[in-house]
C-alpha positions in Angstrom: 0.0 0.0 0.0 2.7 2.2 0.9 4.3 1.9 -2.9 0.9 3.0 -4.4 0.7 6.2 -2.4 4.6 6.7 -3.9 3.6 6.2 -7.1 0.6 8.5 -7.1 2.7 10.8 -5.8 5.1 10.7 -8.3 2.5 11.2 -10.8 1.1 13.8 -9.6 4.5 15.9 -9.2 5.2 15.0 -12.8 1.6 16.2 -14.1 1.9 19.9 -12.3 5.8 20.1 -13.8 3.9 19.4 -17.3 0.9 21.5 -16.7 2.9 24.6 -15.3 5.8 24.5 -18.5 2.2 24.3 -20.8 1.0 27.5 -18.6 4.0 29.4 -19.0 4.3 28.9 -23.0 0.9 29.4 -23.7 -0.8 32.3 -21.4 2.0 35.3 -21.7 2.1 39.2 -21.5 4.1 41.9 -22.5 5.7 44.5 -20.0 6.8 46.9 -23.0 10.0 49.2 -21.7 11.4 52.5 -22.9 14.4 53.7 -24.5 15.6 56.5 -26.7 15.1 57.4 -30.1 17.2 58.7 -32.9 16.1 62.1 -34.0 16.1 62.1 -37.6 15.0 59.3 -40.2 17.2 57.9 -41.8 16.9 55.6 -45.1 17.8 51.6 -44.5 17.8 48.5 -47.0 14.5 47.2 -46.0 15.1 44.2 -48.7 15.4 41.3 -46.3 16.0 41.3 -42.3 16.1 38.6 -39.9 14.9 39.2 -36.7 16.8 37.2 -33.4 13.8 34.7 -33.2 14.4 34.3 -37.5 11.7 36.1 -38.5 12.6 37.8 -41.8 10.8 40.8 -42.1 9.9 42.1 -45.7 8.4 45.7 -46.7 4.3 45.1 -47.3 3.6 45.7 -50.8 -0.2 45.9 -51.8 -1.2 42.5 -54.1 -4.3 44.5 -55.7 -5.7 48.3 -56.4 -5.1 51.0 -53.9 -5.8 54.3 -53.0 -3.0 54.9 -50.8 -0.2 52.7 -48.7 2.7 54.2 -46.0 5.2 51.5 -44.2 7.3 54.2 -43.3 10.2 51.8 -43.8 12.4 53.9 -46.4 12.6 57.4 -46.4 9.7 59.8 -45.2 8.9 61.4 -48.5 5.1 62.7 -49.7 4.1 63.3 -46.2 3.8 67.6 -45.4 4.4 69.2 -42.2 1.7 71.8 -41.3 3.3 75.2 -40.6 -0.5 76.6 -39.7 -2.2 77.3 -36.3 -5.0 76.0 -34.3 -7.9 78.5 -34.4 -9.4 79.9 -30.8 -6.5 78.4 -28.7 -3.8 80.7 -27.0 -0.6 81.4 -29.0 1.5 80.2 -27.1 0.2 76.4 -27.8 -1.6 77.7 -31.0 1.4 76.5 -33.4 1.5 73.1 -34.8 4.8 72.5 -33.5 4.7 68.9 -32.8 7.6 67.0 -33.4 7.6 63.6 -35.6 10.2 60.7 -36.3 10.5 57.5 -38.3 11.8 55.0 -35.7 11.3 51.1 -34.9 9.4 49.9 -32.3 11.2 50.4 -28.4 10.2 47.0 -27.9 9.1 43.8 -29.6 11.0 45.2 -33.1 11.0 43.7 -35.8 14.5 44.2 -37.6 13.9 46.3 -40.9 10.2 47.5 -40.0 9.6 51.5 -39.0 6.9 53.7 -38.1 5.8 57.3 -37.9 6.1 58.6 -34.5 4.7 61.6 -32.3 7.2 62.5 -30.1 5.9 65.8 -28.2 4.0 66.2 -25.0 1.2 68.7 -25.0 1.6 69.9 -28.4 -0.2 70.2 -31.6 1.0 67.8 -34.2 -0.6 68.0 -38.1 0.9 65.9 -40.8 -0.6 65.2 -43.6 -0.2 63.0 -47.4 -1.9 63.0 -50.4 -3.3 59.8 -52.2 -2.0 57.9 -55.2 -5.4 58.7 -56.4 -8.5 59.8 -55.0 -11.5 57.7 -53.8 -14.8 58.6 -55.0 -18.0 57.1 -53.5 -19.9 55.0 -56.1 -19.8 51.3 -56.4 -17.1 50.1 -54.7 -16.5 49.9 -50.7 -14.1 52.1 -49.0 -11.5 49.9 -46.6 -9.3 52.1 -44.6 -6.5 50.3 -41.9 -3.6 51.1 -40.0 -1.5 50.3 -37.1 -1.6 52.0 -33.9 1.2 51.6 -30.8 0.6 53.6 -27.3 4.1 52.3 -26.3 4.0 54.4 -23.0 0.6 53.7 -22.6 -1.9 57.1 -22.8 -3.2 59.7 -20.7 -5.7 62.1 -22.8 -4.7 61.8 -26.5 -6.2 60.6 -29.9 -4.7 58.2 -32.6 -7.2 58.7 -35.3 -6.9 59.6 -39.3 -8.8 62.2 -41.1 -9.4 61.3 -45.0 -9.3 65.0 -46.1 -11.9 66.1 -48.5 -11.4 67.0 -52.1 -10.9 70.9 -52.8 -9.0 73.5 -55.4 -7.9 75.2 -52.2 -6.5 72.1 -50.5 -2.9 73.2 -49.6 -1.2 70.3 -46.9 0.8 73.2 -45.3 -2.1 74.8 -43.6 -3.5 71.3 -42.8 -5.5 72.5 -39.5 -8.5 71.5 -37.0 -11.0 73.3 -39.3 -9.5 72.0 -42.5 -12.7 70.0 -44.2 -12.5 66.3 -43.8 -14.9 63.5 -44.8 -14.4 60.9 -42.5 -12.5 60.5 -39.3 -11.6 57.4 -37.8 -9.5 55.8 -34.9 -8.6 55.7 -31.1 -9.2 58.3 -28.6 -9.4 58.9 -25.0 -9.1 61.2 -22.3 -9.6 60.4 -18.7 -11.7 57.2 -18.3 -13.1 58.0 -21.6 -12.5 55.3 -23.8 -13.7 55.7 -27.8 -13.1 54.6 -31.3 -14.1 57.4 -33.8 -15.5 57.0 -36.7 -17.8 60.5 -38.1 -18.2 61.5 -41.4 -19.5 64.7 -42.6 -22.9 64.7 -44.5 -23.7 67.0 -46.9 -27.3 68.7 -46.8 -28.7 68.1 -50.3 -31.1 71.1 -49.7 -28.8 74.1 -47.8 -25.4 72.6 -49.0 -24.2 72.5 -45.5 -21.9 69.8 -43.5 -23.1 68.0 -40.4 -20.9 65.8 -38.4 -22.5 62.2 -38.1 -21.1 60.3 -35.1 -21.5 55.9 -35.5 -22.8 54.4 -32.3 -20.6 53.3 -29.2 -18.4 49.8 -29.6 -20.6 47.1 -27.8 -16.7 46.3 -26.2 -14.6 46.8 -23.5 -11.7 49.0 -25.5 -9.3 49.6 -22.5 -6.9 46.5 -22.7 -6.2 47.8 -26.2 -5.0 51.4 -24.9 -3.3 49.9 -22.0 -1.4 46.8 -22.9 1.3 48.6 -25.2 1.0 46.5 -27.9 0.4 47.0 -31.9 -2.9 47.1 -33.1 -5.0 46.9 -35.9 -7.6 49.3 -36.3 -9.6 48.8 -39.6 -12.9 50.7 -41.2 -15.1 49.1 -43.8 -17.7 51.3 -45.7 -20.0 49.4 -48.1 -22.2 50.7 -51.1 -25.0 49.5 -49.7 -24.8 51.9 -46.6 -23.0 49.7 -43.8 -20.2 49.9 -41.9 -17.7 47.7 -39.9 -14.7 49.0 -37.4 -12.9 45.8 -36.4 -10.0 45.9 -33.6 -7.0 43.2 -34.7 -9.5 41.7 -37.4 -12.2 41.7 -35.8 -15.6 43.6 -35.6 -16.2 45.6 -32.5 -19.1 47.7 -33.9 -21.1 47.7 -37.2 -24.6 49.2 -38.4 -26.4 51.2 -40.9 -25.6 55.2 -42.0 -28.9 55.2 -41.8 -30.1 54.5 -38.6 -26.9 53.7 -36.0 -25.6 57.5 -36.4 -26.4 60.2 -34.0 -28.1 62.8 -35.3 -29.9 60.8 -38.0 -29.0 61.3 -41.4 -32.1 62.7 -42.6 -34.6 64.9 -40.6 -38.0 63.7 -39.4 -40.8 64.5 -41.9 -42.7 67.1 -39.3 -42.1 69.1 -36.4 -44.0 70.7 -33.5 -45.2 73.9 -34.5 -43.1 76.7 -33.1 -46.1 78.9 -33.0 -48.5 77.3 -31.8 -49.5 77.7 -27.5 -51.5 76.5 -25.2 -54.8 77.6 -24.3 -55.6 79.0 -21.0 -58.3 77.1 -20.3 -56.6 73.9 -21.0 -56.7 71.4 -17.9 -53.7 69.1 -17.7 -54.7 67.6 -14.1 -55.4 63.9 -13.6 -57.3 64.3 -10.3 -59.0 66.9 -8.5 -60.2 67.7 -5.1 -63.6 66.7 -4.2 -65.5 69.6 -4.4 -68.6 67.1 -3.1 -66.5 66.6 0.4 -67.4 68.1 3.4 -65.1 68.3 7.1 -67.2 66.0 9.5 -68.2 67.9 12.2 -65.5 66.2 15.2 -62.7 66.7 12.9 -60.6 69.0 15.6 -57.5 70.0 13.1 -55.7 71.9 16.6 -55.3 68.7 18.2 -51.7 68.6 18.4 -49.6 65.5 17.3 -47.8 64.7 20.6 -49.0 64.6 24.0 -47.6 64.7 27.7 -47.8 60.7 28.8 -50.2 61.4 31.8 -49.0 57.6 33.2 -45.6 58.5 33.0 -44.0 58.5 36.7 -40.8 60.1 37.8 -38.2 57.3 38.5 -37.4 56.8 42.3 -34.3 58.7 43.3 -34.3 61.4 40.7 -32.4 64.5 42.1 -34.6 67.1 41.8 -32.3 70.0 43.7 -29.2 68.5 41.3 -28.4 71.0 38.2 -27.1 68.6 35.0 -24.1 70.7 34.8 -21.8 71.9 37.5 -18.9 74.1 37.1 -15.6 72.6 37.3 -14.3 73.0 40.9 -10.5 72.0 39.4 -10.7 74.7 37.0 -8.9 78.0 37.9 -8.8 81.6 36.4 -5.7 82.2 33.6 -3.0 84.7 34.7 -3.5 86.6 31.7 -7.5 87.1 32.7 -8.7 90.6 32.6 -11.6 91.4 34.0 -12.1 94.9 32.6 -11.4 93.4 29.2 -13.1 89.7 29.2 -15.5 90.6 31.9 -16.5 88.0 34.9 -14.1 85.1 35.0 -16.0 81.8 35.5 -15.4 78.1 35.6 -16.2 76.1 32.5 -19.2 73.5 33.1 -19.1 69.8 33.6 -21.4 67.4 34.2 -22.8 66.6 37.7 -21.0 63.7 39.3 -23.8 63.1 41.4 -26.2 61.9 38.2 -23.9 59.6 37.0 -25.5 57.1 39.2 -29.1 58.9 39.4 -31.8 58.2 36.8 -31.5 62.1 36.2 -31.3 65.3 37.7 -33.3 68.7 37.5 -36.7 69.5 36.7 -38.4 66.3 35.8 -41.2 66.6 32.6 -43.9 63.9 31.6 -42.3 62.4 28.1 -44.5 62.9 25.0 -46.3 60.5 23.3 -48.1 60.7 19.9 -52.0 62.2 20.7 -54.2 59.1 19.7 -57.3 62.0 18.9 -54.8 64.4 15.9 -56.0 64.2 12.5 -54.1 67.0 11.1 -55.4 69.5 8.6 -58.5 68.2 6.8 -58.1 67.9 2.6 -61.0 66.7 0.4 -60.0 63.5 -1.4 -59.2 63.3 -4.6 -61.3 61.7 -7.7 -60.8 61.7 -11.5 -60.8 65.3 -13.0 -64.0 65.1 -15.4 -62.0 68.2 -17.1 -59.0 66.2 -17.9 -57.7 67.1 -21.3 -54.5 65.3 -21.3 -51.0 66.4 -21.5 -50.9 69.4 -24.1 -48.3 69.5 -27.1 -47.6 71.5 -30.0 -49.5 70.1 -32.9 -47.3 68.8 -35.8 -46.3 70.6 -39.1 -44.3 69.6 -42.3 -41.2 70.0 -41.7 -39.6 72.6 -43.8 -35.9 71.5 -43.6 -37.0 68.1 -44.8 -34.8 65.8 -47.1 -34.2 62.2 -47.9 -30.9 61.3 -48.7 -30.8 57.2 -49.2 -27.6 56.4 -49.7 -25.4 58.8 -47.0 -22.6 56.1 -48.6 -21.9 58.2 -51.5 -19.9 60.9 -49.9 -17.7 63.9 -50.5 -14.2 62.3 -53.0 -11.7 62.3 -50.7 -8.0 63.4 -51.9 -5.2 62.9 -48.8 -5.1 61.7 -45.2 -3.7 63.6 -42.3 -2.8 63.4 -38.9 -4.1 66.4 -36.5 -3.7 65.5 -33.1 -2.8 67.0 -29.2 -1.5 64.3 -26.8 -0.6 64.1 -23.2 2.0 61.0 -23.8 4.3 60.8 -26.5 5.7 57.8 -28.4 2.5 56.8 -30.2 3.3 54.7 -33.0 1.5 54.4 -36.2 2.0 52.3 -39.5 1.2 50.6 -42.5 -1.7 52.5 -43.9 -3.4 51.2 -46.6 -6.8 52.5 -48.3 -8.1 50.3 -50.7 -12.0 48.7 -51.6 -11.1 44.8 -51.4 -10.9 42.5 -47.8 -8.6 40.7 -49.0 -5.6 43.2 -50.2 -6.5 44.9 -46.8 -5.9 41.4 -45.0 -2.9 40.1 -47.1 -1.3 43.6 -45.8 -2.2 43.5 -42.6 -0.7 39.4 -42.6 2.8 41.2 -43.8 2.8 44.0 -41.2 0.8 43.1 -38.0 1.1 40.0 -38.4 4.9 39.7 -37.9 4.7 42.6 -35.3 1.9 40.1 -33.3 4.2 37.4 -33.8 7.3 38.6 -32.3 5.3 40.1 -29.6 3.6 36.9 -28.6 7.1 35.2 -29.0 9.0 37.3 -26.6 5.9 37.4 -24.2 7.3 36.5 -20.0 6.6 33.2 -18.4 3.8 32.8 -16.6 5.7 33.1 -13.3 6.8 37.0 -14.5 2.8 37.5 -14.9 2.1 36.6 -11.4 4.7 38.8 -10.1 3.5 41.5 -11.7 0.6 41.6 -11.1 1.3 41.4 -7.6 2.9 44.3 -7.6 0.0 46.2 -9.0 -2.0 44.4 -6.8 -0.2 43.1 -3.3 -3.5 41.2 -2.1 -2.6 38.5 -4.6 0.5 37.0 -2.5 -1.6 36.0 0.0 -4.2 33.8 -2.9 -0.6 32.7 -4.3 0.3 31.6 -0.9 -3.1 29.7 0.0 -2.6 28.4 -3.7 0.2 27.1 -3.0 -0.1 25.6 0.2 -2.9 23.4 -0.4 -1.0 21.2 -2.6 1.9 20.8 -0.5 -0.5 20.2 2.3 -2.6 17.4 0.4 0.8 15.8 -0.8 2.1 15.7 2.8 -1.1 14.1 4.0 -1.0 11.6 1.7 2.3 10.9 0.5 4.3 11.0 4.1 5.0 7.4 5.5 2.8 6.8 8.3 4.6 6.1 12.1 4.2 2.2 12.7 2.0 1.9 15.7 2.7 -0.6 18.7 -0.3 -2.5 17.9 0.8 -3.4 14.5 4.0 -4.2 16.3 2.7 -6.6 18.3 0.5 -8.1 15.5 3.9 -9.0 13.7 5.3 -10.5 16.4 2.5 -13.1 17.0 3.0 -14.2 13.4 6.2 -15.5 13.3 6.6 -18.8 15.6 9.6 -19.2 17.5 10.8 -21.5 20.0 10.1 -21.0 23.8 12.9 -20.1 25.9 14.2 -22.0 28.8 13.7 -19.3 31.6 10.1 -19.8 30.7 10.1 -23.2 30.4 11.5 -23.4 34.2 9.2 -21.1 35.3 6.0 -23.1 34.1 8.2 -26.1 35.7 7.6 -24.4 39.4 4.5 -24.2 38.7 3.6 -28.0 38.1 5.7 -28.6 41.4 3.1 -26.5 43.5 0.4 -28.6 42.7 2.3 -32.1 42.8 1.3 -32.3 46.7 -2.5 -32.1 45.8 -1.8 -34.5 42.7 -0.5 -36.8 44.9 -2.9 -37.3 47.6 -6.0 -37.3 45.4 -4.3 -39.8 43.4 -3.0 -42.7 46.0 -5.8 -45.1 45.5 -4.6 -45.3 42.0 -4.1 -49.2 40.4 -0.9 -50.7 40.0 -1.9 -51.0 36.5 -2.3 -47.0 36.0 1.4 -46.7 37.5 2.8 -49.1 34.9 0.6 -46.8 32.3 2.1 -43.2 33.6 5.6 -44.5 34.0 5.5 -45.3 30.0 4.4 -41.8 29.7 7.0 -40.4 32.0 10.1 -42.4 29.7 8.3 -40.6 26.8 8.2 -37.2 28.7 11.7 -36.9 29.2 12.8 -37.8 26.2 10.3 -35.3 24.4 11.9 -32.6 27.1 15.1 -33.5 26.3 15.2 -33.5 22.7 13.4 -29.7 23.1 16.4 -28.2 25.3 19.2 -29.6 22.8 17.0 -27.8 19.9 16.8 -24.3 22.1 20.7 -24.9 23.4 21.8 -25.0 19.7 19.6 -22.2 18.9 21.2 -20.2 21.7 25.1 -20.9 21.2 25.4 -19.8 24.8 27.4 -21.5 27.6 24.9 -20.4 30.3 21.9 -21.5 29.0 23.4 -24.9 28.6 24.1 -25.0 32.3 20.5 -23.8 32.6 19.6 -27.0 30.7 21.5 -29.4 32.5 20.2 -28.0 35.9 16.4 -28.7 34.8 17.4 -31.9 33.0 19.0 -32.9 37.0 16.1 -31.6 38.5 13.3 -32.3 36.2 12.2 -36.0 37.6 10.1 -34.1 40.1 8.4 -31.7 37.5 8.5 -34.2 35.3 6.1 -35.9 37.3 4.1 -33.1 38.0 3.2 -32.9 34.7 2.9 -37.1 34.3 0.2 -36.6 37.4 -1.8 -33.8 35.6 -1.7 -35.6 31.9 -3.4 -38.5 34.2 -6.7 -36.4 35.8 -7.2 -35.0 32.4 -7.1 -38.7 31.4 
């Protein structure tokens, strides 16, 4: 039995070795660190890098039509500083003086692969690019995707695009807040505010005038993907038929209609309440009325008052009647400083009375109050239905004047470059690999070449489970005490079970009365003194024996003694001791006596 509890054991040491090296390759994190930059961008062969786990990283190139692509991997060319100002902001932060670099990632990089980065803390930054060519909304969908890193994490900051809308006057230089956009798309947040934009700008059909339309709220918790510091795909998909998608690392997080999941609504409702229209005086908006019916009855007494002296009330025996509550302090004494003239009558600051500390109370003793079983308060008629009731009043409806229908909010103003126009609280954020295009799959085969790598060598370089727990211990110290109860109830249950268990006397003794031995000669004497104390009484009960009996126990005595003899040379051999052979011979001298004892007894049983 003792094996099997071994060999459990064993097993179960070797299972929790195997399940905890699973653990720590399958359930990682990243704990991103900083470092410097280099301040310019600088051109690099971006041909073919291997990366230290043997990744080899190769610059994304588009496998079908696009509108625009950026890797940032070669030199930073097309892409236009704005040397313009923020409108209504002071002058001394007005300027878009933001500073931006082309730099790998601080951590996780992938050898070969760059991005655009802002650098500057509470500054503007405005960059902008035009497109290969510009998109115009018709028949085919608009895809828009790029990469976004908070490598320091973020405080209050955006990461979002703006597709800047076709124009004559479009000049990138003065790319600003109020420079007209289309559509706007992409991370922000500020406090606990977490959001993914995505607003495009409608045109009225009947004034010509832009309204901002904002898509509904992700359905998702966004905050891991702020927090975590790692690279993520943020993606827009804008169909024909009036849909859209935002997906998060390839997958959805919202979608809906133009139509209907936009606040405020693409088109206006078909009537309004008339703005000139009032209510009449005489209109009655009350549900219930008093009973104009209802009299007072005639006992209602409305000066009763609600509460009562408690005329059964007694004073409790020993109250102090003569005692005040408060007493003045007979340790206190007058301040040197005390003027009299000045701060008037000096006297002793009250305590309470030591002598109704013990008392039910002291002073002037009042009835309590109770509530006054005959008040009714101030009499009101009940209330019944109002037989005036006209219901709540509203302005009646009109036809709206302002009234369009635009069915298809898809086909919007051509857009013609993308920009950057963002302030931020944390610096470092990271964008890259922008691609515009109207097919999935050139969008997905460009997100497997960039991202995908970037994911990879991220998940690859991920801590052990172990570095997790510590951690987040740190962030959170209540956890070493559930990592120590954790722990200790294993080693506790394999100490229970797998310790060797302390051999008992009992079981001992239970082992000692299987295994026969011979019996020693010190207790063979002894059961030989015995037999002699009874040979007297053997003897004398046993005189009228026959002759014949005698001739019957001496043949038993002959084989006796040879029996006992043959038994003390097996125990002196056993021995191999001089002393217990002496032993032996003495009993074998002596034994004709005990001998017969036990002759005499074998006979009365016979």
């Amino acid at each position: 039995m003792h094996f099997q509890w071994d060999w459990l054991c064993l097993g179960v040491l070797i299972i929790s070795s195997v399940t905890t090296e699973t653990e720590n390759e399958e359930t990682p994190d990243v704990d991103v660190e900083v470092e410097d930059f280099d301040k310019q961008s600088q051109e690099a062969d971006v041909g073919r890098d291997t990366s230290s786990l043997g990744i080899v990283y190769q610059t994304p190139k588009p496998t079908g039509e696009v509108y625009f692509t950026e890797t940032f991997d070669g030199v930073l060319a097309g892409w236009v500083l704005s040397k313009s100002k923020k409108e209504d902001t002071d002058d001394n932060t007005a300027k878009y003086d933001g500073r931006w670099e082309v730099e790998e990632l601080k951590k996780n990089t992938v050898p070969g692969d760059r991005g655009l980065v802002l650098k500057s803390v509470a500054k503007h930054h405005a960059i902008s690019a035009m497109l290969t060519k510009a998109f115009i909304f018709d028949k085919k969908p608009l895809i828009v995707q790029y990469e976004v890193n908070f490598q320091e994490g973020i405080d209050c900051g955006g990461a979002y695009i703006k597709l800047l809308s076709s124009s004559d006057d479009l000049n990138l230089e003065y790319f600003f807040d109020k420079t007209p956009y289309t559509i706007m798309f992409g991370p922000d947040k500020c406090g606990e505010d977490y959001k993914l934009h995505f607003i495009f700008r409608h045109k009225n059909p009947k004034t010509g005038e832009y309204d901002e339309k904002h898509a509904k709220r992700p359905d998702v918790d966004l905050k891991k993907f702020y927090l975590d510091k790692k690279t993520h795909l943020y993606t827009l998909v804008l169909k024909p038929d009036d849909t859209f998608e935002m997906l998060i690392d390839q997958t959805v997080v919202s979608k809906g209609s133009l139509l209907e999941d936009v606040v405020p609504p693409v088109n206006p409702p078909k009537e309004i309440e008339d703005p000139s229209d009032k209510k009449p005086d005489d209109w009655d908006e009350r549900p219930k009325i008093p009973d104009p019916n209802a009299v007072k009855p005639d006992d209602w007494d409305e000066d009763e008052p609600s509460k009562i002296e408690d005329p059964d009330a007694v004073k409790p025996e020993g109250w102090l009647d003569d005692e005040p509550q408060y007493v003045p302090d007979p340790n206190a004494k007058k301040p040197r400083d005390w003027d009299e003239e000045m701060d008037g009558e000096w006297e002793a600051p009250q305590i309470p009375n030591p002598k109704c500390e013990t008392a039910p109370g002291c002073g002037h003793w009042v009835r309590p109050m109770k509530n006054n079983p005959n008040y009714k308060g101030k009499w009101k008629a009940p209330m019944i239905d109002n037989p005036n009731y006209q219901g709540i009043w509203s302005p009646r409806k009109i036809p709206n004047p302002d009234y369009f229908e635009d069915l298809h909010p898809f086909e919007m103003t051509t857009v013609s470059a993308i920009g950057l126009e963002l302030w931020s609280m944390t610096s470092n954020i990271y964008f890259d690999n922008f691609i515009i295009c109207s097919e999935k799959e050139v969008a997905d085969r460009w997100a497997a070449d960039g991202w995908g790598l970037k994911k990879l060598v991220a998940s690859a370089n991920e801590p052990g489970m172990f570095s997790q727990l510590v951690t987040a211990a740190e962030d959170h110290p209540w956890l070493w005490l559930l990592y120590i109860l954790t722990l200790a109830l294993p080693v506790g249950l394999g100490v229970l079970f797998c310790w060797p268990a302390k051999k008992s006397d009992e079981d001992i003794d239970f082992k000692k009365l299987d295994v026969s031995k011979p019996v020693p000669k010190g207790e063979l004497k002894y059961e030989r003194d015995e037999f002699e104390d009874d040979e007297i009484e053997l003897e004398e009960t046993e005189n009228e024996d026959t002759a014949e009996d005698e001739g019957e126990v001496e043949d038993d005595e002959a084989a006796n003694e040879v029996a006992v003899g043959s038994q003390e040379d097996v125990n002196s051999n056993k021995s191999g001791s001089e002393d217990e052979e002496e032993e032996a011979d003495k009993s074998t001298s002596s034994g004709d006596g005990q001998l017969k004892s036990v002759r005499k007894r074998r006979v009365r049983k016979d």
